[in-house]
Backbone bond lengths (Angstrom), bond angles and torsions (degrees), N, CA, C in turn:
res aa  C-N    CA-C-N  psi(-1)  N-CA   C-N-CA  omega(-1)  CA-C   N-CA-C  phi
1 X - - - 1.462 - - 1.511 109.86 -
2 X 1.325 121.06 130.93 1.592 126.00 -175.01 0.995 103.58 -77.32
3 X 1.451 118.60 150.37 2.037 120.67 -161.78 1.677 82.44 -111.01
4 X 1.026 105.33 177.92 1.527 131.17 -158.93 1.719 102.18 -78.92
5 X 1.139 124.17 128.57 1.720 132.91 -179.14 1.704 87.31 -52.81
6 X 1.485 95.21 171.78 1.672 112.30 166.24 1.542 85.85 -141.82
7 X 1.681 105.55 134.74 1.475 121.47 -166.49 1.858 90.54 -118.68
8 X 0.976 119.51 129.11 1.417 141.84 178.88 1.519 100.82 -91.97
9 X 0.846 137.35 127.33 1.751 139.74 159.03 1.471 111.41 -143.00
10 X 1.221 101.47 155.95 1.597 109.81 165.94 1.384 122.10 -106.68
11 X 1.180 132.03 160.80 1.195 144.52 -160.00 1.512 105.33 -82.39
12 X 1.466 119.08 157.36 1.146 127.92 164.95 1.428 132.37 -56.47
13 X 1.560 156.41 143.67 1.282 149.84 -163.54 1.609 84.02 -99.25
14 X 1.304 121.88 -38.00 1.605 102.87 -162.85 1.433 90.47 -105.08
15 X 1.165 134.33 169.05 1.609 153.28 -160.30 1.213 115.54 -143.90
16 X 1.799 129.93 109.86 1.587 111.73 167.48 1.609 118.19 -41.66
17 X 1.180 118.40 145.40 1.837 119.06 158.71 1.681 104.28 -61.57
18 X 1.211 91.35 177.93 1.843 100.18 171.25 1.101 119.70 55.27
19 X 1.339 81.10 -160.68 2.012 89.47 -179.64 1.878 107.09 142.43
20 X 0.862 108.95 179.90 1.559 106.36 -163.51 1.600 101.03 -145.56
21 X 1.291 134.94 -2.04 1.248 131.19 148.68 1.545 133.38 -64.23
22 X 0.785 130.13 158.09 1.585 147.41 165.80 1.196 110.45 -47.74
23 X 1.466 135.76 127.45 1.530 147.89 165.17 1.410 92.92 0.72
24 X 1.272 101.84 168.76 1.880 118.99 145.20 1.035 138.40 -40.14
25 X 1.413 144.09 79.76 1.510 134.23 -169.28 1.810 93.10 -114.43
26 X 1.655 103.98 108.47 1.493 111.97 168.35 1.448 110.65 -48.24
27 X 1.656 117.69 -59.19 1.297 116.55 164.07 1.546 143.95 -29.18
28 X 1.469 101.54 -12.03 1.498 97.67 163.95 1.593 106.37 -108.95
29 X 1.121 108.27 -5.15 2.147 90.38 179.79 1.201 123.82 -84.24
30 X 1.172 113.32 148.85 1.673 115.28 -169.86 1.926 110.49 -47.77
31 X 1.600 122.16 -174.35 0.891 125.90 171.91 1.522 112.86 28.91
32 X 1.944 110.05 79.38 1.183 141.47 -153.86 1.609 97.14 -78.62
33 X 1.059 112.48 -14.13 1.599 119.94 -169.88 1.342 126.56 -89.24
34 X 1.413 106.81 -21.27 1.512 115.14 167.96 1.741 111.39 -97.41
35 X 1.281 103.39 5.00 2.009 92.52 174.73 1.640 118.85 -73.37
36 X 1.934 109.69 3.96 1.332 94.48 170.70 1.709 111.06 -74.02
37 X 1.414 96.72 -37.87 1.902 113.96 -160.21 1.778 85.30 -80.72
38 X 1.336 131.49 -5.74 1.779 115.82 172.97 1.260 98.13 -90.92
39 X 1.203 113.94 -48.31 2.031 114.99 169.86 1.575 121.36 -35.13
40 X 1.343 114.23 -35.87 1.053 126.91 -167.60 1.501 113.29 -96.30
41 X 1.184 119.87 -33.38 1.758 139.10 -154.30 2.115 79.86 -100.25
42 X 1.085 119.17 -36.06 1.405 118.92 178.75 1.362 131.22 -58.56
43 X 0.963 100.98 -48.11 1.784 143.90 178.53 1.431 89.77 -68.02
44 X 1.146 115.99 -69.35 1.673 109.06 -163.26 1.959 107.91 -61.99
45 X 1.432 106.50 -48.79 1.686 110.21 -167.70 1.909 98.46 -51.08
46 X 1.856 103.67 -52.85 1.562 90.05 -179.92 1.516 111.92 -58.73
47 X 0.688 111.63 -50.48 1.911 101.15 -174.02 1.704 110.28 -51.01
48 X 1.484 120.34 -47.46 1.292 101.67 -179.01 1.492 118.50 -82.91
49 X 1.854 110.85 -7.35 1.373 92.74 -176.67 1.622 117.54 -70.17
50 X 1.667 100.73 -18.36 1.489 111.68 171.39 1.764 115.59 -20.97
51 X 1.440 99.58 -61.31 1.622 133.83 -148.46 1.600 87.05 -79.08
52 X 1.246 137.63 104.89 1.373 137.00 144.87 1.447 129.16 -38.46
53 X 1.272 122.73 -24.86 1.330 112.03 162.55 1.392 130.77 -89.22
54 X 1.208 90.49 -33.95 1.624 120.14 178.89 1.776 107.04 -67.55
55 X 1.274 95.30 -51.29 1.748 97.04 157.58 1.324 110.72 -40.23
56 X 1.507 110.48 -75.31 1.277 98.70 -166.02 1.431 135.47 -49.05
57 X 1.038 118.11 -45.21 1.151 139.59 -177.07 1.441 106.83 -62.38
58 X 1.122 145.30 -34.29 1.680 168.53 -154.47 1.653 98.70 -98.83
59 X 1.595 110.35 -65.55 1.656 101.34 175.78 1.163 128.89 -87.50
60 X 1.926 120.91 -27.08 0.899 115.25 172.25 1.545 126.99 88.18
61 X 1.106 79.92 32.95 2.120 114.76 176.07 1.451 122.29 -145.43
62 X 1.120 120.47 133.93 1.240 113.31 -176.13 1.540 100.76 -117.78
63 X 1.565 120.79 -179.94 1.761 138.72 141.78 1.860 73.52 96.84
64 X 1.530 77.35 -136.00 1.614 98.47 -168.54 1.800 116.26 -63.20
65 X 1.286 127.48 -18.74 1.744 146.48 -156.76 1.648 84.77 -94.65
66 X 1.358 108.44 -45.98 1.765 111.31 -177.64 1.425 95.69 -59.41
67 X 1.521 115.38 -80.98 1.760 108.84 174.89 1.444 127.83 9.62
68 X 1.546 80.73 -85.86 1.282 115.38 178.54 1.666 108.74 -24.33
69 X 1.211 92.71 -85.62 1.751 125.68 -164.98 1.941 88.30 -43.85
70 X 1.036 129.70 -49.26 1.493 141.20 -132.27 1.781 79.97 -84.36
71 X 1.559 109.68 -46.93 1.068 105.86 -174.00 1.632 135.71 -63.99
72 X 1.766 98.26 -43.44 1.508 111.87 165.05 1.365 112.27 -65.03
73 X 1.458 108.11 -33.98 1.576 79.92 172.83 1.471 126.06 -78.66
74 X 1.349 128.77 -34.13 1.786 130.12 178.22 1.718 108.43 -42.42
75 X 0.986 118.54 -39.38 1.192 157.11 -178.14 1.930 114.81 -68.02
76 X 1.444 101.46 -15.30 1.515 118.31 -168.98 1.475 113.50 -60.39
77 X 1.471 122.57 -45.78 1.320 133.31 159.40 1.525 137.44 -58.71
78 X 1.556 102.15 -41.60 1.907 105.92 160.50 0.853 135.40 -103.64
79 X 1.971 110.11 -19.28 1.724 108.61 170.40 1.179 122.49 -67.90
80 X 1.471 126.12 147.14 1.652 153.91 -172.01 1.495 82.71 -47.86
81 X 2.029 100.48 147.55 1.242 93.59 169.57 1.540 87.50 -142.35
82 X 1.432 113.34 172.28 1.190 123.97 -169.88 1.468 115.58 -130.09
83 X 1.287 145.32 -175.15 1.483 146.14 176.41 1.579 99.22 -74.71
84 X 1.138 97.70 148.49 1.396 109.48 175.97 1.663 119.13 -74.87
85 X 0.795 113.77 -10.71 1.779 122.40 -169.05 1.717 79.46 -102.08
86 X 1.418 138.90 -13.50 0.695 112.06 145.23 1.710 146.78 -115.65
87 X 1.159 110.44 -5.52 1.233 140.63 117.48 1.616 128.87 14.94
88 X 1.613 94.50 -85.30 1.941 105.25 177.72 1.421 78.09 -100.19
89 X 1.946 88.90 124.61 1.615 123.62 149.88 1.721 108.88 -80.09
90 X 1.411 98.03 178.16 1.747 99.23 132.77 1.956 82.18 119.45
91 X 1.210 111.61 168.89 1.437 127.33 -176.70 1.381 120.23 -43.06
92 X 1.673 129.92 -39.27 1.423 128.89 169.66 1.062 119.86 -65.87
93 X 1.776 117.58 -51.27 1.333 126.23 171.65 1.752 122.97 -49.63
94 X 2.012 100.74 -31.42 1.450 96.70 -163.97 1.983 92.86 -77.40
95 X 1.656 96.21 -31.99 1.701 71.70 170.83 1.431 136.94 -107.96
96 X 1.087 110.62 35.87 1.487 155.13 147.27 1.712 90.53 -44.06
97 X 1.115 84.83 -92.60 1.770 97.75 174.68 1.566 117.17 81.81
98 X 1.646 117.75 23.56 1.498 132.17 -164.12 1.322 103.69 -33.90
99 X 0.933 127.40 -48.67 1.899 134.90 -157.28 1.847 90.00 -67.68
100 X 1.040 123.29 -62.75 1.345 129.18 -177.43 1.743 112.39 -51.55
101 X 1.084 112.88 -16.07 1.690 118.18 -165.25 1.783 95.02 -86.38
102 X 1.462 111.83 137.02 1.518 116.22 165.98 0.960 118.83 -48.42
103 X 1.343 135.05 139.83 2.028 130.69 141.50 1.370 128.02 10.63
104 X 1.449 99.20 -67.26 1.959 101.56 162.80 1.206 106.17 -67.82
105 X 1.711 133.05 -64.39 1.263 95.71 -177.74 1.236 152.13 -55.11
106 X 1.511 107.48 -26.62 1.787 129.95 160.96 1.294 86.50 -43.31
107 X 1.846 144.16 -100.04 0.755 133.74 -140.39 1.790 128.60 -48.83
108 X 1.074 99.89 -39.80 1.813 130.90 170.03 1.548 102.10 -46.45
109 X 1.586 98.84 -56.96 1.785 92.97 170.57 1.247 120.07 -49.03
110 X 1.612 120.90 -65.32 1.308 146.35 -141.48 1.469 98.79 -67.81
111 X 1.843 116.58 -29.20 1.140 103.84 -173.13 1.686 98.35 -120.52
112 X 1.217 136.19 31.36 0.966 120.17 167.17 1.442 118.25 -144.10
113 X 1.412 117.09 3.59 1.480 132.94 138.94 1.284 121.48 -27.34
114 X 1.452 124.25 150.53 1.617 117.08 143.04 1.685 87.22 -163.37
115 X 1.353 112.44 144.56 1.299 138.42 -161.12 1.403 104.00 -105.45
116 X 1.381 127.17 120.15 1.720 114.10 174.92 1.847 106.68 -80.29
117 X 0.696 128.93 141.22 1.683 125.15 152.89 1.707 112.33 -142.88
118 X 1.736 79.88 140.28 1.461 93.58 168.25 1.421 126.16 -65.29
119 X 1.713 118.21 -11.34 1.032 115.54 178.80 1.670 127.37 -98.29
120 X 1.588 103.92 -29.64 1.322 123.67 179.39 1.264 122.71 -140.34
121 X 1.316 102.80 27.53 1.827 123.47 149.21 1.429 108.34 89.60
122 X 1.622 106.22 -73.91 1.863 117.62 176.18 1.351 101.46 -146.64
123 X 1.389 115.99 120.54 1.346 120.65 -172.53 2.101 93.10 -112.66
124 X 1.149 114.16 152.67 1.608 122.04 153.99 1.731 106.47 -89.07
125 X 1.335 84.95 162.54 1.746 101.80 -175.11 1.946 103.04 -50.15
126 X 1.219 109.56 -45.08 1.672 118.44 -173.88 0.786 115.79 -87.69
127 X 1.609 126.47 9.89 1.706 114.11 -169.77 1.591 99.64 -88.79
128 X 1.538 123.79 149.24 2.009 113.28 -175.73 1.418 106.52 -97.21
129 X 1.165 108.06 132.14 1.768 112.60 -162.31 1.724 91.16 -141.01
130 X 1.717 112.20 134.73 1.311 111.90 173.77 2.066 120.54 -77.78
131 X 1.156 107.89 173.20 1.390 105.49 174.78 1.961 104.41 -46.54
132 X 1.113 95.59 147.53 1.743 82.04 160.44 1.819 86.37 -168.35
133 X 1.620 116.62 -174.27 1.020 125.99 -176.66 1.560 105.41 -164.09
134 X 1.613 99.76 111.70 1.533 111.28 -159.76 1.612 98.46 -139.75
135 X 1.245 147.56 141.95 1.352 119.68 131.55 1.275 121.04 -87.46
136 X 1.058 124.71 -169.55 1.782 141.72 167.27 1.238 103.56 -81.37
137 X 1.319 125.34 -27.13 1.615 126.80 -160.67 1.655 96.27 -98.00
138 X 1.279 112.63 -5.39 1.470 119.73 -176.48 1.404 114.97 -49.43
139 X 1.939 136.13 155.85 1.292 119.92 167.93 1.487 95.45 -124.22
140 X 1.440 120.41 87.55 0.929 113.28 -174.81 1.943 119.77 -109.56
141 X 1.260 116.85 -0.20 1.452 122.07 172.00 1.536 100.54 -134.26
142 X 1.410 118.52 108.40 1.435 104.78 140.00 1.982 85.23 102.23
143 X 0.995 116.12 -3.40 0.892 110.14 171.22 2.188 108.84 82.47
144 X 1.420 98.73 21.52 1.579 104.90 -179.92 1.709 114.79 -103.43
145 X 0.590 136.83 155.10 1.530 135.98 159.06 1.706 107.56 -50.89
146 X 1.484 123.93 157.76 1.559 123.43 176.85 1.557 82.03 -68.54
147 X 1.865 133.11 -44.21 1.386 96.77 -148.19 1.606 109.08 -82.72
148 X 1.015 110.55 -8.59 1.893 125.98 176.02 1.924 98.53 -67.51
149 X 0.943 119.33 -22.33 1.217 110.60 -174.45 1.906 119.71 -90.78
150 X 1.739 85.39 -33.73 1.189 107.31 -174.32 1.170 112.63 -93.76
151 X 1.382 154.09 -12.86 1.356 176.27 -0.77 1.346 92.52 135.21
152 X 1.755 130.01 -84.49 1.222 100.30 -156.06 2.175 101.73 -87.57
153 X 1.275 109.27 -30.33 1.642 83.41 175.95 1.387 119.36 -80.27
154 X 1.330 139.94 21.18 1.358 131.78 126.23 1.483 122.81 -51.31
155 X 0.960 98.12 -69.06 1.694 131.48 -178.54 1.861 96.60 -45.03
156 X 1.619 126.08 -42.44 1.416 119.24 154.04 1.611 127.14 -69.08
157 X 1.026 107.03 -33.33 1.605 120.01 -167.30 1.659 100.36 -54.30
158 X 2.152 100.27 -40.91 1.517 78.06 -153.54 1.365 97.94 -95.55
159 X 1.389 125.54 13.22 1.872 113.86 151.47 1.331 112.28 -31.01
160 X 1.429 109.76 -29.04 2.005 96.72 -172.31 2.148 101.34 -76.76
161 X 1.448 94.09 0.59 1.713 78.12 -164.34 2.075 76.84 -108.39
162 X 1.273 123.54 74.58 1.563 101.31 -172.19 1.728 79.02 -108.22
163 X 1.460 140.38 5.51 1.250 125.35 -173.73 1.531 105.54 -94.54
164 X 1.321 101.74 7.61 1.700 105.78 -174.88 1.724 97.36 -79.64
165 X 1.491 137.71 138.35 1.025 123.14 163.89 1.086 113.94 -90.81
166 X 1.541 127.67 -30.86 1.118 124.87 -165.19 1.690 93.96 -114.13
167 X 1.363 114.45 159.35 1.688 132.19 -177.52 1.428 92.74 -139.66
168 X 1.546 120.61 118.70 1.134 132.92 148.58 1.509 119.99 -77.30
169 X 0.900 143.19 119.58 1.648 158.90 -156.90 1.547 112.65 -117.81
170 X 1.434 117.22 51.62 1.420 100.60 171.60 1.464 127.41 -90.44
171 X 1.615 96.23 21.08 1.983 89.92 -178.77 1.352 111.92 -76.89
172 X 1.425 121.89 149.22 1.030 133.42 174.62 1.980 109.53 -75.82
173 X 1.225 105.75 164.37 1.980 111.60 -157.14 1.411 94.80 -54.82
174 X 1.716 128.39 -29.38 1.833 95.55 175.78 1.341 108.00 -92.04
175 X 0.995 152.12 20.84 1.317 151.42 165.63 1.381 100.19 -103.39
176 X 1.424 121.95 -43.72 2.018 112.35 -169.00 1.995 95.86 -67.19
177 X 1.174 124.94 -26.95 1.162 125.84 179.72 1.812 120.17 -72.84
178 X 0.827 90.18 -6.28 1.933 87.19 162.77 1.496 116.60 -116.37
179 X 1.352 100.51 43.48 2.058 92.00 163.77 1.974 72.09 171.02
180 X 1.479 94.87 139.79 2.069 141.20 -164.34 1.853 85.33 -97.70
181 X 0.963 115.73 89.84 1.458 114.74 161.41 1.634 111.46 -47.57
182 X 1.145 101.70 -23.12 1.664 106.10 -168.35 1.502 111.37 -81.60
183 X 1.247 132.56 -22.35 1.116 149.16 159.16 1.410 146.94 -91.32
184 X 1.597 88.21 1.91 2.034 118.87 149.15 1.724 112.09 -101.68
185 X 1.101 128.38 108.95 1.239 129.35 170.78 1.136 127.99 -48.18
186 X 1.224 153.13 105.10 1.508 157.72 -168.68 1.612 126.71 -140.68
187 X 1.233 112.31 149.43 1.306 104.36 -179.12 1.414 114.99 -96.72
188 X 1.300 122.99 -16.73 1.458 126.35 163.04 1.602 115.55 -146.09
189 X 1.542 134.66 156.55 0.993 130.35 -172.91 1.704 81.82 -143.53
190 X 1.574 106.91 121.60 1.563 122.80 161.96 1.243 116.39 -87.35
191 X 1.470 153.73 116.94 1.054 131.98 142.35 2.212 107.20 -80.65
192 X 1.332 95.09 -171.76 1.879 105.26 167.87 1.632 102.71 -141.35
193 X 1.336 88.77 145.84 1.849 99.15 144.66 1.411 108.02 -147.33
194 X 1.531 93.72 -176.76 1.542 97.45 -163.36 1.415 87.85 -136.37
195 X 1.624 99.82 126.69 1.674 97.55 159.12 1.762 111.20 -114.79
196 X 1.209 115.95 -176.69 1.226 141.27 162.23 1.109 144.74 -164.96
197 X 1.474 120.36 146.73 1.534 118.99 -116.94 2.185 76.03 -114.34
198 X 1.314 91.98 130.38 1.928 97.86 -174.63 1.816 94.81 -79.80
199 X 1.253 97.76 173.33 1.447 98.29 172.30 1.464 123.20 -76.60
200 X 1.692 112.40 -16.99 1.771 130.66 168.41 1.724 98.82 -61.74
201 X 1.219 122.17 -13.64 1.322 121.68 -159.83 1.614 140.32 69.67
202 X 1.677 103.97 8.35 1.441 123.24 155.96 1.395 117.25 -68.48
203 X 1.382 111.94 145.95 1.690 98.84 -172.15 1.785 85.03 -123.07
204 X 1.310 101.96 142.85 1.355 110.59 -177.04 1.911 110.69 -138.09
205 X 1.228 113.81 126.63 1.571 128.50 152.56 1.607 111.88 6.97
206 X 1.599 123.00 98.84 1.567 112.19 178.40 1.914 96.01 -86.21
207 X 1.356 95.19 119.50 1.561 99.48 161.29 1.416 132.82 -117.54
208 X 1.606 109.60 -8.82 1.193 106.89 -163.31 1.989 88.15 -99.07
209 X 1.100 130.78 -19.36 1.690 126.48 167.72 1.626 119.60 -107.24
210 X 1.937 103.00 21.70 1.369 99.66 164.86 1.401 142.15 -54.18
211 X 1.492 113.32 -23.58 1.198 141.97 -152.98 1.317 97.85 -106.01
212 X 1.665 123.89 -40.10 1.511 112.51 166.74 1.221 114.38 -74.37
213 X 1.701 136.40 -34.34 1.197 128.43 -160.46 1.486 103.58 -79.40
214 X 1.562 124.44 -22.48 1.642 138.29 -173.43 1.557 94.75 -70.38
215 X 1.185 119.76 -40.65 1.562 115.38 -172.78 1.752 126.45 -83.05
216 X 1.520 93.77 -44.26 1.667 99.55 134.07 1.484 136.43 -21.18
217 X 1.248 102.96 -74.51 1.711 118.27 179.07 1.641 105.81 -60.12
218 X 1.623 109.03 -39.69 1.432 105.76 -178.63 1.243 119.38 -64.02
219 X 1.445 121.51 -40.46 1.144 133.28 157.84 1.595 121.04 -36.23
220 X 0.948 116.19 -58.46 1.606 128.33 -175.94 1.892 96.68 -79.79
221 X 1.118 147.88 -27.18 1.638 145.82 -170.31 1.427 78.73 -86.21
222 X 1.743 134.70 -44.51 1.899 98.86 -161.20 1.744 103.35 -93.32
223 X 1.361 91.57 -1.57 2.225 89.45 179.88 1.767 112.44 -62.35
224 X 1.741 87.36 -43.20 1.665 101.44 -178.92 1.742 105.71 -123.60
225 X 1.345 97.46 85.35 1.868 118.39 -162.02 1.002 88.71 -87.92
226 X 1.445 134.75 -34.84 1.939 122.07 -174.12 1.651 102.48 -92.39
227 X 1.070 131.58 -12.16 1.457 116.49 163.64 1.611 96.80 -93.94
228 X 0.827 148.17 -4.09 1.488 130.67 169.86 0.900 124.77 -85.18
229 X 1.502 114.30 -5.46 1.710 147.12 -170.80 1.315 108.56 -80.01
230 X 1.166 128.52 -25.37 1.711 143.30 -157.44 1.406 110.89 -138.48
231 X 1.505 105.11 117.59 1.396 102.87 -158.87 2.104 98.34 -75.17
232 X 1.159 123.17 22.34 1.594 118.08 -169.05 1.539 86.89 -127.45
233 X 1.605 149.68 -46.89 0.969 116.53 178.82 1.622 112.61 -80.91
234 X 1.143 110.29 -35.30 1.586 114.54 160.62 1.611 126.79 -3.81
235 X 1.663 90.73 -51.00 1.496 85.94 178.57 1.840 112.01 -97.76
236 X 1.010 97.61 -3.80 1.687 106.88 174.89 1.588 100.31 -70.45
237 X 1.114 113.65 -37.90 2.058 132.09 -157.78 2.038 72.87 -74.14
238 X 1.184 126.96 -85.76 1.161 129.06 -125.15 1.781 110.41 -84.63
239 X 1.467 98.62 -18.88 1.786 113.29 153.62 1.432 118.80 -77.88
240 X 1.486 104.04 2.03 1.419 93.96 161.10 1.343 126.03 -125.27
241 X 1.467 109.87 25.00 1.227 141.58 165.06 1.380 148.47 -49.32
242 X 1.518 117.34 66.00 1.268 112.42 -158.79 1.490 122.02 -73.22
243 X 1.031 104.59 119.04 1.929 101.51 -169.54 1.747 107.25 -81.14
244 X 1.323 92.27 137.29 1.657 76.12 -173.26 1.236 122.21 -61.91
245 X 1.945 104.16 -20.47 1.376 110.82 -178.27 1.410 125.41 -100.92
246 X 1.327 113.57 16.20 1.261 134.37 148.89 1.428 115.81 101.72
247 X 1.636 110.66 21.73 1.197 108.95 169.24 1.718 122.31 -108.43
248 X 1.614 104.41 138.56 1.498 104.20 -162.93 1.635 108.83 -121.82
249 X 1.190 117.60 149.00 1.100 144.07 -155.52 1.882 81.79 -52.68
250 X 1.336 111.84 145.93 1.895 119.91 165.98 0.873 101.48 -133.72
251 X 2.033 140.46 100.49 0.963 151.49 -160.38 1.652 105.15 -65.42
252 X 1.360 96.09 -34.92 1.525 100.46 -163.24 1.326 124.53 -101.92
253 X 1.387 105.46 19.49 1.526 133.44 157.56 1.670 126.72 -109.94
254 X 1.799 99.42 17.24 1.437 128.80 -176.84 1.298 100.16 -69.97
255 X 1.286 141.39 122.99 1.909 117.35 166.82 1.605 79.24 -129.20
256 X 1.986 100.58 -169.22 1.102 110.44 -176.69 2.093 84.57 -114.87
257 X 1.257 98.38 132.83 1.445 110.79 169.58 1.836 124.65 -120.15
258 X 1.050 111.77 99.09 1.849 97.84 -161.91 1.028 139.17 78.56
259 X 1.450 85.05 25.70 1.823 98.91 -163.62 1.200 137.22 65.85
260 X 1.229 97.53 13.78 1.165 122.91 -178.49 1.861 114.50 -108.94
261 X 1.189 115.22 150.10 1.982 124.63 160.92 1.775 113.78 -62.67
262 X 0.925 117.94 98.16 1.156 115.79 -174.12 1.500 116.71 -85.56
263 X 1.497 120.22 71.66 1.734 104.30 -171.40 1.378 129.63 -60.77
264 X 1.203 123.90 150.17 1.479 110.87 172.63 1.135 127.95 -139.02
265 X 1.654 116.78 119.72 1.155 115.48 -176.00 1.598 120.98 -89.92
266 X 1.396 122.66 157.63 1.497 117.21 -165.74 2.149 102.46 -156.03
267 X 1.148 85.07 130.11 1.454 109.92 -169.57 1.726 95.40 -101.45
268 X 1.480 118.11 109.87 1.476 113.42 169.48 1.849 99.69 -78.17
């Protein structure tokens, strides 16, 4: 029997406000082992979001988005926090579309999710996390990036997920850079891309609807969670994949990239 996929995603750039939970308690988020390096990575963002220049330069927003950000974060320790699925906004998540997904699929998510953040390493869809504004690409201790910091105890944490056979990989290059695929055991690792074919007949890289078509696919990997589980029906599940936006799996533009399955979807 194929065990349940583990779906890799990255977090949202924009963040709901609010929330209706209780402060920050590290003690309730999953993967209990990284709340020393969130203790620490916490501590540092409030202190520099203090510093307006130093802000800036650190998040990488200015005018009113700097404000903003400067504010949710000071705020990181007592402001209300909420679930993370509800939490990260933004184009993947909206077609994500969790609230709309059945019971099994809710559940399929809940347990086969894992969230990258620059701020608190690997979050699950339910864990309650306040506004904050961090990237992964951030250099915020020591002069490292969050994902240089987070790299190898991610990269340990998810030994506990080694019953996953299959690893879905949709983070983009600063998120795939904080956790060594090579040092989680797996029987398959999927990444995707998406091409499309111009009307000159060059087919070129879709980037500007990557983020909807990734949430799409996510959608459809937790509906059918036991074929996504097995890297042999897996690819039966995702060639039969109707994209809403009309791009379909091209077997024969499959290579191996990073050791990884590189699928590819292509829109004539």
């Amino acid at each position: 029997m194929a065990s349940a996929p583990l779906i890799l995603l990255p977090p949202s750039e924009g963040k709901a406000s609010g929330g209706e939970g209780a402060p920050l308690d590290l003690g309730s988020l999953s993967f209990e082992s990284l709340n020393p390096t969130r203790a620490r990575l916490a501590k540092a963002l409030v202190q520099l979001s203090r510093r307006p220049r130093v802000a800036r330069k650190l998040l990488g927003v200015k005018g009113a988005a700097l404000e903003h950000a400067r504010t949710d974060n000071a705020n990181l320790e007592i402001g209300p926090t909420t679930q993370a699925i509800d939490r990260y906004t933004g184009v993947m998540y909206d077609a994500i579309d969790y609230r709309s997904l059945d019971d099994s699929a809710r559940e399929s998510f809940s347990q086969t999710v894992i969230i990258m953040s620059g701020l608190f390493g690997m979050v699950r869809p339910f864990d309650m996390i306040p506004a904050y504004k961090l990237k992964m690409g951030a250099r915020l201790v020591r002069g490292k990036t969050c994902a240089a910091v987070w790299k190898p105890l991610i990269s340990k944490s998810l030994l506990n997920e080694v019953d996953r056979g299959v690893v879905w990989d949709l983070l983009p290059n600063e998120h795939s850079a904080a956790w060594d695929p090579a040092m989680v055991p797996h029987e398959t690792r999927f990444t995707v891309k998406f091409l499309e074919r111009r009307a000159d007949g060059q087919i070129k890289t879709v980037t500007h609807l990557s983020k909807l078509l990734k949430g799409a696919l996510v959608r459809h990997l937790v509906n059918n969670a036991a074929a996504a589980g097995s890297a042999e029906s897996a690819l039966e599940l995702v060639a039969g994949f109707s994209h809403p936006e009309g791009y379909e799996l091209r077997p024969e533009l499959t290579s191996e990239v990073d050791r990884a399955t590189e699928l590819v979807f292509l829109r004539d």
